[in-house]
DOSE-569100 format. One record per residue (C-alpha): chain; residue number from 1; residue in three letters; x, y, z. Coordinates in steps of 0.5 Angstrom, whole numbers. Each point is the difference from the previous one (the first is absolute). Example, Ala and Ser with C-alpha at 12.3 -4.5 7.8 and 13.67 -1.06 7.14 Angstrom:
BEGIN
+---+-----+-----+-------+-------+-------+
! c !   k !   r !     u !     v !     w !
+---+-----+-----+-------+-------+-------+
! A !   1 ! ALA !    25 !    -9 !    16 !
! A !   2 ! SER !     2 !     7 !    -2 !
+---+-----+-----+-------+-------+-------+
END
This chain:
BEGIN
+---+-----+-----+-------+-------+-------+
! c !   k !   r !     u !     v !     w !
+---+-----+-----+-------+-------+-------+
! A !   1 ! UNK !    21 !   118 !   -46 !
! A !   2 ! UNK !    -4 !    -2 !     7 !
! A !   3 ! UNK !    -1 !     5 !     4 !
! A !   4 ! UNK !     2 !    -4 !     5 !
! A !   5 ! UNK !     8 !     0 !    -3 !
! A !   6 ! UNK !     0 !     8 !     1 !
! A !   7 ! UNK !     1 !     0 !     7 !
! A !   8 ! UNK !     8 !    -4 !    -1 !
! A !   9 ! UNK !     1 !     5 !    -6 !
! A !  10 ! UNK !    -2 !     7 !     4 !
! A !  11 ! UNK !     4 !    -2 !     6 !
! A !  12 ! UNK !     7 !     0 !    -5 !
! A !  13 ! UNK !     4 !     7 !     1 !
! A !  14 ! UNK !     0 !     1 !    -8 !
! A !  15 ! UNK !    -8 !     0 !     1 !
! A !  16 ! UNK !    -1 !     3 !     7 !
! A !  17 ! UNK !    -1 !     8 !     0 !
! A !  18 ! UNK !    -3 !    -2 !    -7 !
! A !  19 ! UNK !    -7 !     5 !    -1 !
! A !  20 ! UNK !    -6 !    -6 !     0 !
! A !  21 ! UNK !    -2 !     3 !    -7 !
! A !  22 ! UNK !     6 !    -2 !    -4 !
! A !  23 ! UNK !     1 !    -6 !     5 !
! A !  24 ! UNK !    -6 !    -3 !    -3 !
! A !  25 ! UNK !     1 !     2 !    -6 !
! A !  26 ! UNK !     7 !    -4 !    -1 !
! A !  27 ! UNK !    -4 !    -6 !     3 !
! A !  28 ! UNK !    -5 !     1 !    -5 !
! A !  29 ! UNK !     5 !    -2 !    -5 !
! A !  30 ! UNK !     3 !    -6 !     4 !
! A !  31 ! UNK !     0 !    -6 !     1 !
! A !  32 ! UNK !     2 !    -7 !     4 !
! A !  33 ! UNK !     3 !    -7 !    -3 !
! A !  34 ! UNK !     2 !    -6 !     3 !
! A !  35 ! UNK !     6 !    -3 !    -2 !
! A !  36 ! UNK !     4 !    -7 !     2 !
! A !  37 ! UNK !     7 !    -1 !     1 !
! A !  38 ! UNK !     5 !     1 !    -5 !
! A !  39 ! UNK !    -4 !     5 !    -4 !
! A !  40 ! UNK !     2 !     6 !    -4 !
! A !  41 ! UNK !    -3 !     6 !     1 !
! A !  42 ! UNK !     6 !     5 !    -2 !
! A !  43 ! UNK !     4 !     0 !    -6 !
! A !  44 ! UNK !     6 !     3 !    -1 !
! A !  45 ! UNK !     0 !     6 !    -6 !
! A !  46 ! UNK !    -8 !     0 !     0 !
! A !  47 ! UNK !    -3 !     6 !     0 !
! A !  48 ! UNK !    -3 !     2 !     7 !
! A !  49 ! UNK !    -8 !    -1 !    -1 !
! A !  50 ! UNK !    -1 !    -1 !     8 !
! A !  51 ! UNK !     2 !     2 !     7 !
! A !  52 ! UNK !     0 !    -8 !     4 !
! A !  53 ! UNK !    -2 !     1 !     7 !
! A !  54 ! UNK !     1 !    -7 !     4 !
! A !  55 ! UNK !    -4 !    -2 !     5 !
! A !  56 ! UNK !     2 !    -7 !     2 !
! A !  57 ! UNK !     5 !    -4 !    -3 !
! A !  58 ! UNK !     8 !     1 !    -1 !
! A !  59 ! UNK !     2 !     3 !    -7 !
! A !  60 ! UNK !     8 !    -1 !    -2 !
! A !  61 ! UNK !     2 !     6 !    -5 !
! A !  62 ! UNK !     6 !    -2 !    -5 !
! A !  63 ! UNK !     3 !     2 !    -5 !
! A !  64 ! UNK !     3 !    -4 !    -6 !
! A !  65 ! UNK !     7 !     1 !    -6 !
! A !  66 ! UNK !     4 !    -4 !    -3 !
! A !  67 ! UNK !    -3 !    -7 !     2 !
! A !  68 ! UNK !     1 !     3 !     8 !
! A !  69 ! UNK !    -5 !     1 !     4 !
! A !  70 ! UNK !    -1 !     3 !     7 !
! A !  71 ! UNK !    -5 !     1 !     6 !
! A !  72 ! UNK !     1 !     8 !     1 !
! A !  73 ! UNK !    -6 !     0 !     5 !
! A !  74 ! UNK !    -5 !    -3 !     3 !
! A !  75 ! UNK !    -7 !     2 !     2 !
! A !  76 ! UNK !    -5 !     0 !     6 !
! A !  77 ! UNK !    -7 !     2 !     1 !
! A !  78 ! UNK !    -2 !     5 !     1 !
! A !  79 ! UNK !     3 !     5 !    -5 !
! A !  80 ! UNK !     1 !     2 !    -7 !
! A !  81 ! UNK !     5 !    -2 !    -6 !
! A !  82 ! UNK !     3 !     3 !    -4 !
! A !  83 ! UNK !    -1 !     7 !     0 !
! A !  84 ! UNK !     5 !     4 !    -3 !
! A !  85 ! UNK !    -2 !    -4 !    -7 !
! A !  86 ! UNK !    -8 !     2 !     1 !
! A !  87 ! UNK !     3 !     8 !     2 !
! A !  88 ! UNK !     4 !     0 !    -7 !
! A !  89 ! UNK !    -4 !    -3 !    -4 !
! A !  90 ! UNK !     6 !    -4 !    -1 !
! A !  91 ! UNK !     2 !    -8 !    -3 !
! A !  92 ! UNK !     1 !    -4 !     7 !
! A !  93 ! UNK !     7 !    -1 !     2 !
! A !  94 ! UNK !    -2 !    -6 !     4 !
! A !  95 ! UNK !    -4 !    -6 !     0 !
! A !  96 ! UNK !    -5 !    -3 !     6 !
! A !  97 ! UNK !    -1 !    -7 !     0 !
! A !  98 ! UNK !    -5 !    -3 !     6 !
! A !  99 ! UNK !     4 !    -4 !     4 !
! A ! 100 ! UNK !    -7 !    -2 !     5 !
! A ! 101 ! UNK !    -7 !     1 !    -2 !
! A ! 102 ! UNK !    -1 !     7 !     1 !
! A ! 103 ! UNK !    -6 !     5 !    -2 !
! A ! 104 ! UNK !     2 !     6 !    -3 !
! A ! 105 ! UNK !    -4 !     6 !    -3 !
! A ! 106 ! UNK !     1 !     3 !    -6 !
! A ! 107 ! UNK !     0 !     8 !     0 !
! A ! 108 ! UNK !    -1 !     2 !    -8 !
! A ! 109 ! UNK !     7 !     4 !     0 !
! A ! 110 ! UNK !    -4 !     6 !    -4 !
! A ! 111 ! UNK !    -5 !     1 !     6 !
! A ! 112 ! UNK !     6 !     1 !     5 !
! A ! 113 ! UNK !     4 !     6 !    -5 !
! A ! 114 ! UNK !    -6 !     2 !     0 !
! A ! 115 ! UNK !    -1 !     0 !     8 !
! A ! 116 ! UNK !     7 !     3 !     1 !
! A ! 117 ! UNK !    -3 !     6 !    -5 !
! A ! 118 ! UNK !    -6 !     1 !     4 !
! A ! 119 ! UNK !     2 !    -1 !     7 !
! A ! 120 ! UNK !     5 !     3 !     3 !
! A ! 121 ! UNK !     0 !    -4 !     7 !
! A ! 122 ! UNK !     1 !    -7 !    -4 !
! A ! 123 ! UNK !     6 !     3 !    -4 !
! A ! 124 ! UNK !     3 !     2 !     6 !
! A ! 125 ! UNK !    -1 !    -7 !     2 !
! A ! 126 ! UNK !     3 !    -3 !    -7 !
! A ! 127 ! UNK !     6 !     4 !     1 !
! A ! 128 ! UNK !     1 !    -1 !     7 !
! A ! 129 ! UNK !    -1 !    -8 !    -2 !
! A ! 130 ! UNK !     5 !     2 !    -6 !
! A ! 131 ! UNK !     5 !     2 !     4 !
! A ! 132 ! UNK !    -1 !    -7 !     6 !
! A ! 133 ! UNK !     2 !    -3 !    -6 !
! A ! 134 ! UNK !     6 !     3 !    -2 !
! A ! 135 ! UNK !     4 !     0 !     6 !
! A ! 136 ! UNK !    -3 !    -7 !     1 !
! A ! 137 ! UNK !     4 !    -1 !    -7 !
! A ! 138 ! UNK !     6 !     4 !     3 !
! A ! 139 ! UNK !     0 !    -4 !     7 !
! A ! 140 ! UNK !     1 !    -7 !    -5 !
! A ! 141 ! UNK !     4 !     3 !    -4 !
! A ! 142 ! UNK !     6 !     2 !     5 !
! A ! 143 ! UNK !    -2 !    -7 !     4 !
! A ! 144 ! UNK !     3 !    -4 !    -7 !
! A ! 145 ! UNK !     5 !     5 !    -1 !
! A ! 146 ! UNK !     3 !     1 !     8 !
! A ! 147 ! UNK !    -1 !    -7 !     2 !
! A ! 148 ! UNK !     3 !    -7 !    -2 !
! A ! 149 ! UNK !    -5 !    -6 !    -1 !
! A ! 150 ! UNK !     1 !    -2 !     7 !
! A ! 151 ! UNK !    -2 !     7 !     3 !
! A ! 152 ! UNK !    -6 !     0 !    -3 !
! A ! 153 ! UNK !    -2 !    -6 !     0 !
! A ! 154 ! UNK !     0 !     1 !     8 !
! A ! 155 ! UNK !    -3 !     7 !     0 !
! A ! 156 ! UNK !    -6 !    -3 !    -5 !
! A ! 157 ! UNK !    -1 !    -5 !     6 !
! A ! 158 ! UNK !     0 !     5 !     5 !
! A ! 159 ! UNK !    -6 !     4 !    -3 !
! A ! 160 ! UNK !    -4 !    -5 !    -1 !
! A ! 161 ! UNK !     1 !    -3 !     8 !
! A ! 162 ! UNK !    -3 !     7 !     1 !
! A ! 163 ! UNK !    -6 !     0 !    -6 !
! A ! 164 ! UNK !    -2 !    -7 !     3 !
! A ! 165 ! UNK !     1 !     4 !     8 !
! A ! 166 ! UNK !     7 !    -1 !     2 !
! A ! 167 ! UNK !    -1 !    -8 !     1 !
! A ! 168 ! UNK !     6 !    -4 !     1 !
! A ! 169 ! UNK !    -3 !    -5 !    -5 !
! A ! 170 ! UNK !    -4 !     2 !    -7 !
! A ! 171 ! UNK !    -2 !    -3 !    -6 !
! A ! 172 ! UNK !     3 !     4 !    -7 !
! A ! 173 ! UNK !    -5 !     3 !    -5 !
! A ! 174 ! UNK !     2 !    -5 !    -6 !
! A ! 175 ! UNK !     5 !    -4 !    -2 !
! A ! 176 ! UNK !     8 !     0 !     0 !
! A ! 177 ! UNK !     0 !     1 !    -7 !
! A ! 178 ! UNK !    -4 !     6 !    -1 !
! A ! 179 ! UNK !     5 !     2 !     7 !
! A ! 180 ! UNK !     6 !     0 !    -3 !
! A ! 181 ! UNK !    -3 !     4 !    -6 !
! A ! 182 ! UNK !    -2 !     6 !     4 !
! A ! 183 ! UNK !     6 !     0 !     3 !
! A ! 184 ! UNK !     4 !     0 !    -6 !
! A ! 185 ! UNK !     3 !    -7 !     2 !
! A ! 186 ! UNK !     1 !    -7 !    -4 !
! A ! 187 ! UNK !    -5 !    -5 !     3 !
! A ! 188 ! UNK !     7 !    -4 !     2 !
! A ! 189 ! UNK !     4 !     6 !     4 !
! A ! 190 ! UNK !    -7 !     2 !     3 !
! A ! 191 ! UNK !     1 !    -8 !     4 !
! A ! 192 ! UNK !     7 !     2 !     1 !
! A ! 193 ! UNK !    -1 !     6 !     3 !
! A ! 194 ! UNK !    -6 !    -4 !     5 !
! A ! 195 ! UNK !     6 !    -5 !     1 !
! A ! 196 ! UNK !     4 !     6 !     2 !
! A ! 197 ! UNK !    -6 !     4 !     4 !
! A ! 198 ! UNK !     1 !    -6 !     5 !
! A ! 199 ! UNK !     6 !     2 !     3 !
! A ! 200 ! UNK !    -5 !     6 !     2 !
! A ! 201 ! UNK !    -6 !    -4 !     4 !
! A ! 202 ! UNK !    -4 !    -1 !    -7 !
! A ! 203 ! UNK !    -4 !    -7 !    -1 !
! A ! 204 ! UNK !    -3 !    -1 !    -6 !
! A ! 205 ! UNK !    -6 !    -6 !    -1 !
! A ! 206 ! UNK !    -3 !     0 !    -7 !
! A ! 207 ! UNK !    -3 !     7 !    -1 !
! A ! 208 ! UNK !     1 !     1 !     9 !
! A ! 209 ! UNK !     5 !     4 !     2 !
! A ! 210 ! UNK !     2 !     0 !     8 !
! A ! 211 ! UNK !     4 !     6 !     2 !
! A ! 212 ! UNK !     4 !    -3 !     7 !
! A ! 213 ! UNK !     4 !     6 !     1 !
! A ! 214 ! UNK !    -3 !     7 !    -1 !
! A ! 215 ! UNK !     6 !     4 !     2 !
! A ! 216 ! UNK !     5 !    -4 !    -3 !
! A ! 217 ! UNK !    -4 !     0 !    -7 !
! A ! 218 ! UNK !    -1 !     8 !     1 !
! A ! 219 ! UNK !     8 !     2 !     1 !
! A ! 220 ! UNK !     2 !    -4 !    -6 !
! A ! 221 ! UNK !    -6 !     3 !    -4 !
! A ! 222 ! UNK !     0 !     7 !     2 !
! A ! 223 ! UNK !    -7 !     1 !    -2 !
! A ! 224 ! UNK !    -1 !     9 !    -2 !
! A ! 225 ! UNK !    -6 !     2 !     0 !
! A ! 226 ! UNK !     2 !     5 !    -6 !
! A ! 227 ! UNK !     0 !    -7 !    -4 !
! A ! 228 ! UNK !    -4 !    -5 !     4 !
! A ! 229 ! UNK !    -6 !     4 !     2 !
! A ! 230 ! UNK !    -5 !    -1 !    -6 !
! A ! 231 ! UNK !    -5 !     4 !     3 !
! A ! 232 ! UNK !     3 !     7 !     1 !
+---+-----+-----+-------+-------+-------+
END
């Protein structure tokens, strides 16, 4: 790795209070790769050798049974995936897939347990980040489980209104497929609920959404920020 990469990689919260000894020591190992689209960086069942961190790019970590697949999450820079797997020692439960061109660093899987060992700041990190993940899982869990289709379509709407800073109009980060994927819907009943989501003031032109009625949107969705808000 250049030095140059550090800076982005120290400033995560998994690696902030880290010691500067074992911070370098885990950087030693390391290393940084380019990737185009649509390339492969994780199986699903193969033994977690490394901790990715993304610094550019999006990353879509899915999941495969029977033929079926489905877009679990997606990634952006900067942050780490996935974890848990590297934490247990453990066969991946998911797989990632660039979905743009992205760099990624690879952490030797070995190096961060024996990080988490030595340093007592960074294992609190890592349980800390743990647990983010866990009530992220919680928080899409009841969205799917609570809400119907349509619900869900206009709350995914509205976070990402206030990740792109509360536009009237935003672009989607990625197709109309792979977004009825994540919100557990059929490519078809995703274009009826966007049909349906007019009689609320949602225009759609391709990928661009246009919000003409924001409180009108916000009384059908009823946004719950034990559910909607990803960052708590």
């Amino acid at each position: 790795m250049r030095p140059d990469d550090f800076p982005e990689i120290r400033a995560l919260p998994l690696f902030r209070d880290m010691a500067e000894e074992g911070f370098h020591a885990l950087m030693r190992g390391a290393y940084v790769q380019n990737f185009p689209p649509q390339v492969d960086l994780i199986r699903e069942g193969e033994p977690s050798d490394f901790l990715h961190v993304l610094l550019d790019g999006l990353v879509e970590l899915f999941a495969t049974w029977n033929g079926r697949e489905t877009l679990l999450a997606t990634t952006r820079p900067v942050t780490t995936f996935i974890l848990a797997a590297t934490i247990r020692d453990a066969p991946y439960l998911m797989a990632a897939r660039t979905m743009t061109r992205a760099r990624v660093v690879l952490i030797p899987s070995e190096d961060v347990r024996a990080a988490f060992d030595a340093d007592p700041a960074f294992a609190r990190a890592i349980v800390a980040d743990l647990a983010q993940s866990y009530r992220s899982v919680v928080k899409n869990t009841k969205d799917l489980k609570l809400r119907s289709s349509l619900e869900r379509l206009a709350n995914y709407l509205l976070r990402e209104q206030r990740r792109a800073g509360a536009a009237p109009a935003f672009d989607l980060p990625f197709d109309k497929r792979r977004l009825a994927s994540l919100l557990g819907m059929t490519p078809e009943n995703l274009s009826r609920a966007f049909k349906s989501l007019q009689a609320y003031g949602v225009a759609t032109d391709g990928g661009r959404i246009a919000i003409g009625d924001q409180a009108d949107l916000e009384r059908f969705a009823k946004p719950n920020p034990l559910i909607d808000d990803r960052s708590t």
